[in-house]
KOLPAFI-134573 format. One line per field, with one value per residue (C-alpha): residue in one letter; y, z, x. Coordinates in pm, whole numbers, plus 50000, padded with zeros to 5 digits. Example, Ala and Ser with C-alpha at 12.3 -4.5 7.8 and 13.67 -1.06 7.14 Angstrom:
<atoms>
aa: c(a	s)
yy: c(49550	49894)
zz: c(50780	50714)
xx: c(51230	51367)
</atoms>
This chain:
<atoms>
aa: c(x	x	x	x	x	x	x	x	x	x	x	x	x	x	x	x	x	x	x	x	x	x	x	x	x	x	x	x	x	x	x	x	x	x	x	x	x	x	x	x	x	x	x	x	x	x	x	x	x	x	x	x	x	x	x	x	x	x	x	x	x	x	x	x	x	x	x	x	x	x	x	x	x	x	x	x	x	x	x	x	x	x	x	x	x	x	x	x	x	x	x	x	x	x	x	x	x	x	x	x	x	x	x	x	x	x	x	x	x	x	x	x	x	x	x	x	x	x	x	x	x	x	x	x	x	x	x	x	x	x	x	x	x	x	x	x	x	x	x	x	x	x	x	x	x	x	x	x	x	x	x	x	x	x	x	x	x	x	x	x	x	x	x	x	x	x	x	x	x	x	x	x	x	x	x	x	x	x	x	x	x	x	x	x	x	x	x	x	x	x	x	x	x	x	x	x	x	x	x	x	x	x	x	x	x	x	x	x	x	x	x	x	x	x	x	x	x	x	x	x	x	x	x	x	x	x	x	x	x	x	x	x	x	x	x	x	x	x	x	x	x	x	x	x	x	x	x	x	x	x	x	x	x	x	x	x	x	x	x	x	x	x	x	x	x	x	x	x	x	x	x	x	x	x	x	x	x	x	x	x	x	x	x	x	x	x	x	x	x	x	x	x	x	x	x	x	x	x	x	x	x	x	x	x	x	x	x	x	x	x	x	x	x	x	x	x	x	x	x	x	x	x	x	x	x	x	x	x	x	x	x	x	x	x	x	x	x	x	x	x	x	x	x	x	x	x	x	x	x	x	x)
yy: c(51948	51843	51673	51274	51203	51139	50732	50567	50264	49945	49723	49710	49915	50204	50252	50434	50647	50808	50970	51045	51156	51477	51583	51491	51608	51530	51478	51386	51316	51291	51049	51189	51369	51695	51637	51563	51233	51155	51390	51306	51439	51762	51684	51310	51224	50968	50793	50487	50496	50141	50130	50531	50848	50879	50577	50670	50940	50938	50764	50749	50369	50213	50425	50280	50589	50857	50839	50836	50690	50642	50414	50312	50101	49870	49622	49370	49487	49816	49883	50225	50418	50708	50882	51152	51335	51431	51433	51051	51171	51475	51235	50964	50751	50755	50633	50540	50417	50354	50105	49891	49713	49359	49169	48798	48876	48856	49230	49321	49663	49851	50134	50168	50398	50524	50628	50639	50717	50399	50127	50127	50069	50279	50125	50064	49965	49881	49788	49577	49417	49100	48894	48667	48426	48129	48197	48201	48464	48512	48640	48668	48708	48704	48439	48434	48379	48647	48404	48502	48279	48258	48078	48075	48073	48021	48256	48081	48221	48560	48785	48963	49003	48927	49182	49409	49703	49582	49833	49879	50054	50058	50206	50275	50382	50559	50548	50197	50101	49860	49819	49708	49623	49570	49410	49388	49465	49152	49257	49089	49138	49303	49385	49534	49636	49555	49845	49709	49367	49484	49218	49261	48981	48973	48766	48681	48654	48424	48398	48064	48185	48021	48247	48231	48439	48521	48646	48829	49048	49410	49592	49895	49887	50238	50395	50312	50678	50823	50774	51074	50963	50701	50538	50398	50110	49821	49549	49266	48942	48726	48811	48908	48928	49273	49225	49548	49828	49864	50098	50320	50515	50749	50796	50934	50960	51145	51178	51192	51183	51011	50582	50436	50206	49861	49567	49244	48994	48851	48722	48833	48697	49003	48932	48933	49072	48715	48667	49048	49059	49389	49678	49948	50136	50425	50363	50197	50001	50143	50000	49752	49782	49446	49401	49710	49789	50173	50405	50277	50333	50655	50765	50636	50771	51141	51360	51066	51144	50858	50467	50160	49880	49527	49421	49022	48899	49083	49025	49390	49740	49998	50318	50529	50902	51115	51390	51414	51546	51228	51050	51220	51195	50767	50788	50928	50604	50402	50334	50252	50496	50359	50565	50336	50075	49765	49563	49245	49289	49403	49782	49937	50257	50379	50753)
zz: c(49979	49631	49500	49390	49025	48854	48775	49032	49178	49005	49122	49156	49453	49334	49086	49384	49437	49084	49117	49449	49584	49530	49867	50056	50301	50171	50479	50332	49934	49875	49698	49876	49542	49736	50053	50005	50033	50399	50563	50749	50561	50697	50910	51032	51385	51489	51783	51825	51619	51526	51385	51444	51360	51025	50947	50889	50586	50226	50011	49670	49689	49566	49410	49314	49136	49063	49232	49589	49882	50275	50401	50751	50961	51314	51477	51710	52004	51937	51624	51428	51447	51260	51292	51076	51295	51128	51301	51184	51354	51103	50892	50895	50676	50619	50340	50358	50036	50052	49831	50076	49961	50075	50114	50124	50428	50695	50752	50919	50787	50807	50823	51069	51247	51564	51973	52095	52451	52442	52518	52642	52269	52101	51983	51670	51455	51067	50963	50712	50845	50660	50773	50468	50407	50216	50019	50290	50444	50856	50951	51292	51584	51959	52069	52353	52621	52526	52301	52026	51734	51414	51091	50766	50417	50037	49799	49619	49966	50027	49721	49850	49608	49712	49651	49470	49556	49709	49653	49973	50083	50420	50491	50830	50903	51199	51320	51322	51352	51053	50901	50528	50381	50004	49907	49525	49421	49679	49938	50163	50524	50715	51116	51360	51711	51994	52233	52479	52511	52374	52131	51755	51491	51151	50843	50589	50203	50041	49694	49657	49764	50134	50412	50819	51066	51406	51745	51949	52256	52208	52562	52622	52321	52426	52304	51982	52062	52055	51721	51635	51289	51112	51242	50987	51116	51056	51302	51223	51289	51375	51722	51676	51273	51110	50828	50703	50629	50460	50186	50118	49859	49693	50087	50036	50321	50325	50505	50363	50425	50155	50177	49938	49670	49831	49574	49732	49793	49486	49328	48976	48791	48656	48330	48293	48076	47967	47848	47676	47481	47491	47536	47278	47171	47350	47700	47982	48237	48554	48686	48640	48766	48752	48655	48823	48690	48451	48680	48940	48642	48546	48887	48960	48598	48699	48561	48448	48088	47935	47934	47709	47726	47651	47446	47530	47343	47020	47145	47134	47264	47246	47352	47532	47684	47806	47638	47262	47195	47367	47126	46817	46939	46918	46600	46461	46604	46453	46748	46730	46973	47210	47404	47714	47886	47939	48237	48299	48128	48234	48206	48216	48325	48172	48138)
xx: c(50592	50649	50342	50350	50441	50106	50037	50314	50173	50101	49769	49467	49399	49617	49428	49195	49509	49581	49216	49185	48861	48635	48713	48995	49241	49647	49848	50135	50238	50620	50807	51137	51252	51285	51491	51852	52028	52141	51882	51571	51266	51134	50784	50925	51064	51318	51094	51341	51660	51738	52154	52162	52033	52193	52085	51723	51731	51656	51907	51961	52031	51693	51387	51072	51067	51317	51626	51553	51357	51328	51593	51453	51719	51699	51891	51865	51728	51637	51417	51385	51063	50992	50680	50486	50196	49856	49504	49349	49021	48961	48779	48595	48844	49236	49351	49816	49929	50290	50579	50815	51109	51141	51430	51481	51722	51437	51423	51073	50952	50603	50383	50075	49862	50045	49948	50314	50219	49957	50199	50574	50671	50364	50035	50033	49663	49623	49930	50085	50468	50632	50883	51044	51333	51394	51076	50853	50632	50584	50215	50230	49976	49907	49666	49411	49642	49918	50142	50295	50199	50396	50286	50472	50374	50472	50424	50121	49927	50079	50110	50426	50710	51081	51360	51159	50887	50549	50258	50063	49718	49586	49202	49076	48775	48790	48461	48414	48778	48744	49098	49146	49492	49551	49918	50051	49697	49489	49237	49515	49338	49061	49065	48828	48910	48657	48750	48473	48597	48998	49001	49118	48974	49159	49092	49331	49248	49487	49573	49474	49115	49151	49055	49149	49025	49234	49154	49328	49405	49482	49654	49463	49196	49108	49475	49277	49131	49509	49603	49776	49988	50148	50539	50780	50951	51224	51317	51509	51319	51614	51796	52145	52170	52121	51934	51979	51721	51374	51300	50987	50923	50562	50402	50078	49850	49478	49183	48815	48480	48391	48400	48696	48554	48645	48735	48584	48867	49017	48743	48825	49183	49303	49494	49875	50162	50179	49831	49791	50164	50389	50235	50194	50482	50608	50393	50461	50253	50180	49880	49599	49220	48994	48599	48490	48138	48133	48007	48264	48523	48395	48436	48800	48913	48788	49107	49309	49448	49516	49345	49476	49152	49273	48947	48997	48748	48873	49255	49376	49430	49224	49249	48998	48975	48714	48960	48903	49226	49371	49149	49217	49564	49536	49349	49692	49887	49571	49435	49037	48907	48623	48360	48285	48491	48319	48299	48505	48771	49112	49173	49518	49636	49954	50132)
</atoms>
């Protein structure tokens, strides 16, 4: 399979991505370049098939890069599921970073861990779905007594982005069963099954720094055991409207032993476009990593080629490279070359 473009997702948890880790297994790493438009990818499987079989392919309609992507289609009624199959329990942690296109139509798209044969629908576990329309977000959850509970919120709570490509990475660790979701670059949620006692507790980490905790049931906690792969999925959330499809695009999922670098919750304001100007000439902006201390940046910038540092204090770019002919090659744009990057401010990661 065609391996991912180098430096394709933008936040701060992708960052983890460009490196990877010094030992991991890659399950899957496409960004749907290779498989023509109108087929199903090679390796997926049409579980449930939402408006039709030849609905569910890679189409050249919306990329988040290149030219193509997963178009993944249900309707009212009867969702599409596609799955991909890998062993979750080879390691202890799997790491799924994928980009979803959201609509403001109310389409309902995901990606999760997958036991089809542990409920009459398939058990799904760490997962990130969204529901939006009119502006507002749907988080939705199953309460003590099996009700289905549905709260919405604005966008100054949930940082999801409308009609445009969200940047997602979900890490389970599969020995504990503690779930961790980032969205658009937050530590958006955390979840840990109870298998004993089949109850799933998840906390939400707003923007506005608020945080709520649910509890919930989970039917047959033990299916948790099961999980054989991750399904691709799109229901519509309103009953009898087709809201259309949901998009994915630069699927990457691996296993390792080794424990992902977790950013705490949003507790650092990473800086914006708006407060550090255009970037420099000839590179664009790919991704952005936030107050991580150096040896947790000289770890995540193993084999990367090429860093801009936004010196805030001094109000400029600088470049920096463990490569000296990267750095000799900035000294000939006039670029002050720098040797470490320090802590606190932002840092960002370009081609």
């Amino acid at each position: 399979m065609q391996a991912r473009k180098k430096f394709l997702a933008v936040g701060l948890f992708t960052c983890l991505t460009l490196t990877g880790f010094s030992s991991e297994e890659v399950f899957l790493d496409t960004s749907f370049e290779e498989f023509p438009v109108g087929s199903l990818p090679s390796g997926f499987e049409i579980i449930y098939n939402g408006k039709g079989d030849n609905y569910q392919v890679v189409t050249d309609k919306k990329a988040a890069t290149g030219s193509k992507s997963f178009q993944v289609w249900g309707v009212p009624n009867w969702c599409a599921n596609v799955h991909y199959n890998f062993d979750v329990f080879k390691h202890r942690y799997v790491v799924v970073d994928y980009k979803m296109y959201a609509t403001d139509q109310g389409n309902n798209g995901w990606i999760s861990l997958i036991n089809q044969s542990g409920a009459t629908w398939g058990w799904g576990y760490c997962w990130l779905g969204f529901t939006a329309k009119d502006n507002l977000f749907r988080i939705c959850y199953t309460d003590e007594n099996g009700n289905n509970q549905c709260t919405y919120y604005g966008p100054d709570k949930v940082p999801m982005k409308l009609n445009a490509w969200n940047d997602i990475r979900l890490i389970l660790d599969t020995k504990t069963t503690h779930c961790t979701v980032y969205l658009n670059g937050y530590k958006f949620y955390t979840s840990d099954l109870d298998i004993e006692k089949g109850i799933v507790t998840t906390t939400y980490y707003f923007k506005d720094g608020s945080v709520e905790t649910f509890s919930r049931k989970k039917d047959n906690p033990s299916a948790y055991y099961g999980l054989h792969g991750i399904r691709i999925g799109d229901c519509p959330s309103t009953d009898n409207i087709d809201t259309g499809p949901t998009y994915f695009d630069d699927v990457r999922v691996v296993g390792t032993d080794e424990a992902p670098v977790e950013i705490s919750a949003n507790t650092t304001q990473c800086l914006t476009s708006q407060d550090i100007g255009n970037l420099p000439s000839g590179w664009d902006n790919i991704g952005i990593l936030c107050s991580l201390e150096n040896s947790q940046i000289a770890e995540l910038f193993k084999g990367v080629t090429a860093v801009w540092h936004w010196n805030n204090q001094a109000k400029k770019w600088e470049f920096w490279s463990p490569d000296v002919t990267l750095q000799e090659k900035a000294k000939m744009y006039g670029i002050e070359a720098i040797d470490e990057l320090p802590a606190g401010d932002a840092v960002w990661i370009l081609k």
